[in-house]
N, C-alpha and C positions, 0 to 999 in steps of 0.2 A: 884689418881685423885684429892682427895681434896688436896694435896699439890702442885698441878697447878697451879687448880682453883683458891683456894686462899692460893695463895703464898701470904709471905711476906717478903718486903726488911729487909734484916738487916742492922742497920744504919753505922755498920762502913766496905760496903763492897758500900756502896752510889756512890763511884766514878766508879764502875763495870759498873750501872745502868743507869747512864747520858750519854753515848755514847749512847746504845740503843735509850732513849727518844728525845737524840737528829736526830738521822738516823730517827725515824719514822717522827719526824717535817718536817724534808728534805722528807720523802714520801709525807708530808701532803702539801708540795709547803712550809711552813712557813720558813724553812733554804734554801737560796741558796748554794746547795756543787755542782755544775756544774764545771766541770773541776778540781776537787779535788781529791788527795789521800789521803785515812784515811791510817793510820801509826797505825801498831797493834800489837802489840808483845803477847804468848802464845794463851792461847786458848779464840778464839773470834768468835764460830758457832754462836754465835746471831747476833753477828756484820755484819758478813760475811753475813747471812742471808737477811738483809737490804741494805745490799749494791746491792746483785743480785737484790732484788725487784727496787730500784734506776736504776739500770742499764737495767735492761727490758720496764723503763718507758721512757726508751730515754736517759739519763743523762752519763756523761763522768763521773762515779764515779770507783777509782779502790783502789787496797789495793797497796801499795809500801813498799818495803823494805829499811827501813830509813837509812841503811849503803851505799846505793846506788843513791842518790839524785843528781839531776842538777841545774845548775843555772834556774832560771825560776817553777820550779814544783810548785806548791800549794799546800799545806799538811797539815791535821787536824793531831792533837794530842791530848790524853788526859791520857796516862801515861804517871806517872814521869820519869822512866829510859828512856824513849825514846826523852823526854822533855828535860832532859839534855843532851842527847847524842846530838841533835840536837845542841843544844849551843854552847859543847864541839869542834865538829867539822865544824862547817858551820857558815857563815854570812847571817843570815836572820833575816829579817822584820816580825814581829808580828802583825799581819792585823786586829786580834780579840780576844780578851779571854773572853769567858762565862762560869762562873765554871769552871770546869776541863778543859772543851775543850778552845784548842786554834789554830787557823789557823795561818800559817804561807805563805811566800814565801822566798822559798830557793836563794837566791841571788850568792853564791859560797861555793867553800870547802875555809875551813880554811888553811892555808901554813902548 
C-alpha cells in the first residue's frame, strides 16, 4: 500500500508519466483531445484507463493502430518509435508539441 500511496516517479521513466498527466488535463477540460486518437504502443492500462473515463464523458476519444491511419485522422503521440513510424510512412502536419506529446493530422501515406 505505501508503495501507491506514495509512489515515486523515477526520473528517467518521465516520459511514461506525461501522457497520463496529460489524459487527466483532457478530463479536467484544460486539453481539447475531441475527436483524437491517442497512438499507444505496449503496455498502456493507465492510459487506456483515461481514455474510457474521456469517452464516458461524451468525447470522440479512441486508441488507433498507427499502421493503419487515413488521410484526415488526428493523432497524439508521445513515443519515439511510433513518432518515427509516423514520419517514416505518412505526410502529416504537426499541429502541437508539448513535451513528449505531439498531435498530429494524418494528411496521406507516403508512396
Amino acid at each position: 500500500m505505501d508503495k501507491t500511496i506514495n509512489s515515486r516517479e523515477i526520473p528517467n521513466e518521465k516520459d511514461n508519466y506525461e501522457m497520463g498527466y496529460f489524459l487527466k488535463d483532457a478530463i479536467k477540460g484544460i486539453q481539447d483531445i475531441n475527436n483524437y486518437s491517442i497512438l499507444l504502443d505496449g503496455y498502456n492500462f493507465q492510459n487506456i484507463f483515461y481514455i474510457k473515463i474521456l469517452q464516458d464523458k461524451g468525447l470522440k476519444v479512441t486508441c488507433n493502430d498507427y499502421k493503419n491511419l487515413m488521410p484526415g485522422n488526428l493523432v497524439i503521440s508521445y513515443q519515439n518509435n511510433i513518432k518515427n513510424y509516423l514520419k517514416d510512412h505518412y505526410l502529416l502536419n504537426v499541429i502541437n508539441e508539448n513535451g513528449q506529446i505531439t498531435r498530429y493530422k494524418i494528411l496521406d501515406k507516403k508512396p
